[in-house]
C-alpha positions, 0 to 999 in steps of 0.5 A: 372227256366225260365230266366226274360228277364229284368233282364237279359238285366240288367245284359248283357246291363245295361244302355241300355233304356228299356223305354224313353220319355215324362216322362224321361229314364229308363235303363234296370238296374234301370227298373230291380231293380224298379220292385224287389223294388216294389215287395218287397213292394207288398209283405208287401201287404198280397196279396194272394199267387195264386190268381189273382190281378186287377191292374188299374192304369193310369200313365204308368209307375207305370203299367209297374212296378207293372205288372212286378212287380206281374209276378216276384212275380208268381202272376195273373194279369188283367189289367183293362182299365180306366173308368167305363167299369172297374167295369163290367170287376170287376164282371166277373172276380172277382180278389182276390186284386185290386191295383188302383188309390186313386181317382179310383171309384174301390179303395173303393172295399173291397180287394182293395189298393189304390197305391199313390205316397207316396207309389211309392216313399216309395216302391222305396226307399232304396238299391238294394234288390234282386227278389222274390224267386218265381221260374217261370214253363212253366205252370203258368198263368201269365195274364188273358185277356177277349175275344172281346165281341163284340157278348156277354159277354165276356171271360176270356182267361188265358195266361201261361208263355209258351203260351205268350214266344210262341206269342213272338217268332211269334211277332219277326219274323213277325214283325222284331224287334231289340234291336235298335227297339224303340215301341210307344204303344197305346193298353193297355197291357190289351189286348193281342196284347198290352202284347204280344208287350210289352213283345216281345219288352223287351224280345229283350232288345229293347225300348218301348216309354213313351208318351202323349196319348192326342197329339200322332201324335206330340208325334211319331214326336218328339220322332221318333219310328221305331215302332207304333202298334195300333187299327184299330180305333185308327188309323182312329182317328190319321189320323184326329189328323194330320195334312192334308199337312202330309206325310210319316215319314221315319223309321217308320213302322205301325202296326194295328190289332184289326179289319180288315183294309180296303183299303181306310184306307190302303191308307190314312196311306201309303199316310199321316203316313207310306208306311211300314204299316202292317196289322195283324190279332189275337185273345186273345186265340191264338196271332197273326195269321196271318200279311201282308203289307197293299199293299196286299189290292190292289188285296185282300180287305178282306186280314188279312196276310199270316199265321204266322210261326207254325200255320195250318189253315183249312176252313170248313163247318158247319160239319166240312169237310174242303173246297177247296182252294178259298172257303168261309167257317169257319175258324179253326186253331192249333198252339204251342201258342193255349190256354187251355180253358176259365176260368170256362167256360167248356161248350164255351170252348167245343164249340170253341176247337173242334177235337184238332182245335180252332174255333175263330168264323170268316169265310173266305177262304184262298188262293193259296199262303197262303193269310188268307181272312176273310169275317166277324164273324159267330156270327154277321151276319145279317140273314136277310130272307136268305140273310147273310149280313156282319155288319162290311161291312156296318159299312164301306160303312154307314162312306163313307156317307155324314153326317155320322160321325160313325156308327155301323150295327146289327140286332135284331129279330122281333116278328116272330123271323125274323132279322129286320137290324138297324144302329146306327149312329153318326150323322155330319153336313148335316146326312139326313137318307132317303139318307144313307138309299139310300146309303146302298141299293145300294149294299144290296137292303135288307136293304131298311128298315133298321131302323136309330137310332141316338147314341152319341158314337159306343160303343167299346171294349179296341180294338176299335171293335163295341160292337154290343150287347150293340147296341141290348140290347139299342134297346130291352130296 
């Protein structure tokens, strides 16, 4: 039997905080007994012994307890966002029972229980009660994440109980952490990274913060973590939040992964929120992959860290041949941590597991001294007559443009087959496109004509990356 963290912290700390903030504190000891509560309520529940369970709920710390509460039980969990992407997410992975909001538009479904207050406070009710008699193995799936897909539809990725202990072992050694270590999390645990943080940090008998996401800047001021992680866009949309006379917060240390930093935003960060600020690279099938501090930007533009511990990284050519140091090519990777395959999906997994390599569908190069490069996705490439264009490059440079308050790059193919390149832009006081469109052609004179389509939003992922293919289907339709 592998040994819950949480109640082991229980037992040793007992009245150390395992959760503190806007909403009040919560002792190791009370959090442990919390989740046996629950979980002997979930089990009046007539959940399915090894299926899979959705669990969308939006007051934090209910999440936290019914997903602690479901591992303990040896069951499967998603976690689904808030909002209407739920139900596509429903239809992909097709969960046995749904635990949501009542005023959740899924709680109607079917196999679905609406978790109210009155059922929180029901379950929570009553003496000690001791853990599910459940016994955990190295080989259980304890959560099902989906790849980014940001290129098509997006995939189930199984975690097992060793894989997730291996992505936390990497976690606390790159990042440091401690049991005075205190974590302000904006990515939901229904993403890798958020899970593989919130996991590490309880694993350490350390703090997680419990926030107001509407005011977060106010609320990293007032609460004082030592650490916040969040997406790369949820970090842009903070530096707008503060306050322009802002400046560095001592202790604090940043962490961003999700997509590349660049270094302007690097500077802004350092300059206004934190100069300890860290820059990660990772995917859902493998964790985090490589870490740096942002500082490394100033010599390397393209940088996403030094390769974690336990990790061997090779760049190949499209037949698989590895590369010299320096050289541009696709990116392979092995590990302790690799995943063992997509749910039900024999033919991507052959695809993107091959010669005992994980294939993440990036291509960049690596340097000398270890320094992971990686110059955009294989599968988003812009192939525009032979010239290859990087959209997440003009994403970049299309924001430095006056009038553009976002903007995303794709391509779609014409009636010949050949890729035309589009943007979708959110447009800002003063957007004028013959001047974007000059702006662009500076550095890639094959995008003269580029087509401007005018968006409310960029759709993204839960990780804040461009869902290019919604962009495409828009324009097809």
């Amino acid at each position: 039997m592998r040994e819950d963290m949480i109640a082991y912290w229980a037992r040793l700390r007992p009245d150390s905080l395992a959760m503190a903030g806007h909403t009040g504190a919560v002792t190791y000891r009370a959090f442990d007994e919390a989740i046996n509560k629950v979980a002997r309520s979930l089990g009046a529940l007539d959940l399915p012994a090894k299926g899979l369970v959705a669990v969308q709920i939006g007051q934090t710390y209910r999440l936290y307890l019914l997903d602690r509460a479901l591992d303990r039980m040896g069951l499967t969990s998603v976690v689904l966002p808030l909002g209407p992407a739920a139900s596509d997410i429903l239809n992909l992975v097709k969960p046995d029972a749904i635990l949501a909001d009542p005023d959740s538009s899924i709680s109607a479904r079917r196999n679905a229980t609406a978790i109210t207050t009155d059922w929180m406070i029901q379950a929570l009710k009553g003496p000690v009660v001791p853990p599910p008699a459940h016994r955990s193995r190295p080989d259980d799936i304890v959560r099902v994440v989906l790849s980014s897909g940001t290129t098509g539809l997006p995939k189930r990725i199984p975690i097992s109980r060793a894989s997730l202990e291996g992505r936390c072992r990497i976690r606390a050694i790159t990042e440091g952490i401690g049991q005075s270590s205190r974590l302000l999390l904006t990515v939901g645990p229904d993403t890798s990274l958020g899970l593989t943080f919130l996991t590490t940090f309880w694993n350490l008998g350390a703090m997680v913060m419990l926030f107001d996401p509407r005011r977060t800047y106010q609320e990293i001021v007032r609460l004082q973590p030592t650490y916040v992680c969040m997406s790369t866009g949820q970090l842009e949309a903070l530096l707008r939040e503060m306050p322009d006379n802002a400046g560095p917060i001592a202790g604090l240390r940043v962490s961003a992964g999700g997509s590349q930093v660049s270094p302007a935003l690097a500077g802004q960060v350092m300059r206004r929120l934190s100069d300890d600020f860290w820059i990660n690279y990772g995917c859902g099938e493998q964790g985090a992959v490589a870490t740096a501090h942002a500082s490394i930007l100033k010599h390397h533009d393209r940088a996403v860290g030094y390769l974690a511990p336990g990790l061997e990284m090779q760049v190949v050519d499209t037949d698989g041949t590895p590369l010299t140091v320096g050289q541009t090519g696709i990116l392979r990777m092995r590990g302790e941590a690799n995943f063992a395959g997509y749910l039900e999906n024999d033919e991507t997994t052959r695809s993107a597991w091959r010669d005992g390599w994980f294939y993440p569908g990036d291509y960049g190069a690596l340097t000398e001294d270890g320094l992971v490069l990686v110059e955009g996705r294989t599968a988003e490439l812009m192939n525009l007559g032979g010239m290859k264009i990087d959209p997440a490059a003009v994403d970049e440079m299309a924001r430095t443009c006056i009038g553009v308050t976002d903007a995303a790059a794709f391509s779609i193919a014409n009636a010949l087959g050949v890729d035309k390149p589009w943007i979708a832009v959110v447009r800002g006081n003063d957007f004028d496109a013959p001047r974007l469109i000059a702006h662009l052609s500076t550095r890639w004179p094959d995008l003269r004509n580029m087509e401007v389509v005018i968006v409310d939003a960029i759709p993204r992922n839960g990780m804040f990356k461009v869902e290019r293919r919604k962009l495409q289907q828009t324009i097809d339709g």
